[in-house]
C-alpha positions in Angstrom: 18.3 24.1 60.1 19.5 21.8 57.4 17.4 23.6 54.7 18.9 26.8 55.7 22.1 25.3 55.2 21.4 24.6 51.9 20.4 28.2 51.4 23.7 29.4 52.4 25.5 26.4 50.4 23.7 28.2 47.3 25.0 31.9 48.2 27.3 33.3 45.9 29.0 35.2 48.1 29.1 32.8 50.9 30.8 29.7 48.4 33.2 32.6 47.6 34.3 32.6 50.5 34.3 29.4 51.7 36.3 28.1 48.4 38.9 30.4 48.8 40.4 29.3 52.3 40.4 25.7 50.7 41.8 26.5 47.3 45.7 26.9 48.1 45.8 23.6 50.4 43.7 21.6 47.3 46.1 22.7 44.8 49.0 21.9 46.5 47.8 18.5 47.8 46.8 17.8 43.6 50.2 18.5 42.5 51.9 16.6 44.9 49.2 13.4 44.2 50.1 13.8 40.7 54.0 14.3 40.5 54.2 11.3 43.2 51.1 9.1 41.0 52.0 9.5 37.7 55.8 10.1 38.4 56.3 6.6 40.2 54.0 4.9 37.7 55.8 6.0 34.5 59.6 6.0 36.2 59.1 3.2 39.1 56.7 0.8 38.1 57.8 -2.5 36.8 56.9 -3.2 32.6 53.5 -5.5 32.1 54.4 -9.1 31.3 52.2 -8.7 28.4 52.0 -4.8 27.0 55.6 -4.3 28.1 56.2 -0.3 29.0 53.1 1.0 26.8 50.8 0.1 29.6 52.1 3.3 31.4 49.5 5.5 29.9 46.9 4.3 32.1 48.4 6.6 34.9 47.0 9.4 33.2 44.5 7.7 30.7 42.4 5.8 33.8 42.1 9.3 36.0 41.3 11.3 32.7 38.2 8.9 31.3 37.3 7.7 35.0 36.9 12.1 35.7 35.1 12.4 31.9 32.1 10.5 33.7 32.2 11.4 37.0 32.0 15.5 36.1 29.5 14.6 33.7 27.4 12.3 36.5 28.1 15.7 39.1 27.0 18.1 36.6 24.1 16.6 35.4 22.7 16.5 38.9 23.6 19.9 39.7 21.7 20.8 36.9 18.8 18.6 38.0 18.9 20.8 41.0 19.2 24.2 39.3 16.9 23.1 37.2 14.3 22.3 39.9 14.9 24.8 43.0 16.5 28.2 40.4 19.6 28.2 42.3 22.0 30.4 39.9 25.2 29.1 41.7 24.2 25.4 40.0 23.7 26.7 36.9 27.3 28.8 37.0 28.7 25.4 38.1 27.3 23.6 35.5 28.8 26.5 33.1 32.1 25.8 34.5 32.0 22.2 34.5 31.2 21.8 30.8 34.5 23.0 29.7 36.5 21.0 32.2 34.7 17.5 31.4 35.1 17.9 27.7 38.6 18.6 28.3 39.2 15.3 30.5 37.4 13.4 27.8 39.6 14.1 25.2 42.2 13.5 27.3 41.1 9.9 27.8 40.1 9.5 24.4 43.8 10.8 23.1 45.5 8.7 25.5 43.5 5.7 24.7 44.1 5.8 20.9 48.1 6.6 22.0 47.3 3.1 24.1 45.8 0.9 21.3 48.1 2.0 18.7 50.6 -0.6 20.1 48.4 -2.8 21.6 45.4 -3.3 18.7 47.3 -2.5 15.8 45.0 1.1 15.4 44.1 4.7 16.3 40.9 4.2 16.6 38.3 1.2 16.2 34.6 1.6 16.4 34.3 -0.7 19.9 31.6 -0.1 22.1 33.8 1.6 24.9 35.1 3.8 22.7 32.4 5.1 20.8 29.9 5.7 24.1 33.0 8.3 25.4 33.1 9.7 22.0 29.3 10.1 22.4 29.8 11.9 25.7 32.2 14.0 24.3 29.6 15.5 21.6 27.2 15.7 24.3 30.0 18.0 26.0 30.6 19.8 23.0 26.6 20.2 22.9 26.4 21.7 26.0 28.7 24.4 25.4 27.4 25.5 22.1 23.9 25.6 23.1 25.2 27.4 26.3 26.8 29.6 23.3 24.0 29.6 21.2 21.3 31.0 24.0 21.6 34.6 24.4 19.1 34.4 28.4 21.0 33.1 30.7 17.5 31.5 32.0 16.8 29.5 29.0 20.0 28.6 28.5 20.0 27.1 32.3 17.2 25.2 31.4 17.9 23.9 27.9 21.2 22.4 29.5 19.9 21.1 32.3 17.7 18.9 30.2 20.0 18.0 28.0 22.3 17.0 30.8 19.8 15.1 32.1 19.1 13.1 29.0 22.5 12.5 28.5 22.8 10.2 32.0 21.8 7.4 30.3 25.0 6.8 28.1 27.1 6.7 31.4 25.9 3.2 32.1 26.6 2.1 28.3 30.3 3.6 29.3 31.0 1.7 32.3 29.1 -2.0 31.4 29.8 -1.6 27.4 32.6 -4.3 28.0 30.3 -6.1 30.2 27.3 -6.2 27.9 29.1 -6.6 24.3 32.4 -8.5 23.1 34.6 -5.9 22.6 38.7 -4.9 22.7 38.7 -2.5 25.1 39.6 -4.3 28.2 37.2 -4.6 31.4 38.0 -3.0 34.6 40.9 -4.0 36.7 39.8 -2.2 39.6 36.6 -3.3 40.9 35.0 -2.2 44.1 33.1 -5.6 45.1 35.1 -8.2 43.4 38.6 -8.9 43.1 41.2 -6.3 41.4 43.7 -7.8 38.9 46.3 -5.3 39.0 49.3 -5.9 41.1 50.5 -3.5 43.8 53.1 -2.4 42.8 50.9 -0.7 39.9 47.6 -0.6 41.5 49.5 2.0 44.4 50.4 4.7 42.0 47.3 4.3 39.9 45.2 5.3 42.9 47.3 8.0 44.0 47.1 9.6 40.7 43.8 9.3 40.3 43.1 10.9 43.5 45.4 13.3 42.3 43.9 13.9 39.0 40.3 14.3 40.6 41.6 17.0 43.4 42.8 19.2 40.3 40.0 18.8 38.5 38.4 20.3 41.7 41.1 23.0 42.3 39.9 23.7 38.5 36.4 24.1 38.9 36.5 26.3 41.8 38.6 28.6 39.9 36.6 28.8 37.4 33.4 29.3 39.2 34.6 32.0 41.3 35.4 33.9 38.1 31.3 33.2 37.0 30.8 34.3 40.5 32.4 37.7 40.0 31.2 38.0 36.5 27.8 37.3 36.8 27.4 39.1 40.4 29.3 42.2 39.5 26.6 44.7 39.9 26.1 43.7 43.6 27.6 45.3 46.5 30.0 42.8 47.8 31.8 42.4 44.5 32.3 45.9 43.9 33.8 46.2 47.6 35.9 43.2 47.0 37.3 44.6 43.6 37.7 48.2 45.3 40.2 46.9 47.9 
């Protein structure tokens, strides 16, 4: 039973489906996580005894580089799995995540060199945290010109699914970077087994819009892979049925 589950799970036709009774209700639920999130953080929140109002950016800078890893993390092991049972739906998520964690990823490296600026004194300093996400954003960047570069679909599924893989092992250099090595970039305020240093009043809004910021990123990625769907199945019969009506 469960492994015919996972057969229907890996249908084209049956995600379709599925994703597009839940599509309306995720995007409407991201918006309003965000506007509340990231509106009562930038408007309502009160200014940090030390960074005064420039600490603001981490409503969108902490979702952004937090969703950088995380789609990287998801993708790599959808690829694992595409790579090891040929399921085509993984390797046209994997397509369509690409795009969307690269984008996140500059977003958190933008943000965070709009953060130091008035906090370090710089842009940009070669520091541990930062240059491990600037690694995963070339290994983003990889994956979507060897995608780009491959003209079988098959190879390409492989050849990314590999590299995906490979690249799991800068995540932990990401997360314990200010752990392992003295660096600027500040450690985590949120922890999930020991205490967090942010105060309510902050913390509240923060999770809200990363919860937010991770139910677009979803609304997102099913869009995009129901347009791979329709692309890549458009010689089959439910696809030309579903365009003819």
């Amino acid at each position: 039973m469960r492994w015919t589950f996972f057969h229907k799970f890996a249908s084209p036709k049956w995600f379709y489906d599925i994703s597009g009774r839940f599509l309306p209700w995720i995007g409407l639920l991201a918006s309003a996580l965000i506007l509340t999130g990231v509106g009562w953080g930038l408007f309502w929140t009160p200014p940090d005894y030390l960074q005064g109002n420039s600490y603001r950016i981490i409503f969108i800078h902490v979702p952004s580089a937090s969703l950088a890893m995380s789609v990287y993390a998801g993708m790599a092991i959808i690829a694992g799995i595409g790579f090891i049972w040929k399921i085509k739906l993984a390797d046209m998520a994997v397509k369509c995540l690409a795009p969307i964690g690269a984008s996140f990823c500059a977003l958190a490296l933008l943000t965070g060199a709009i953060w130091g600026k008035p906090t370090w004194g710089t842009w940009w300093v070669w520091d541990a945290r930062l240059t491990s996400v600037l690694i995963l954003m070339f290994l983003y960047l990889g994956l979507i010109a060897l995608r780009e570069a491959m003209n079988s679909q098959d190879s390409a599924a492989r050849a990314c699914a590999v590299l995906s893989l490979v690249g799991l092992v800068n995540l932990p250099i990401i997360k314990y970077s200010v752990e392992w090595w003295n660096t600027l970039h500040q450690g985590p305020s949120i922890k999930v087994t020991g205490e967090t240093t942010m105060a309510p009043e902050m913390l509240t809004p923060l999770l809200i819009s990363i919860a937010g910021f991770y139910l677009f990123c979803l609304f997102v990625f099913l869009l995009r892979l129901r347009a791979e769907i329709l692309e890549r199945e458009q010689r089959t019969r439910w696809v030309k049925q579903l365009l003819a009506s």
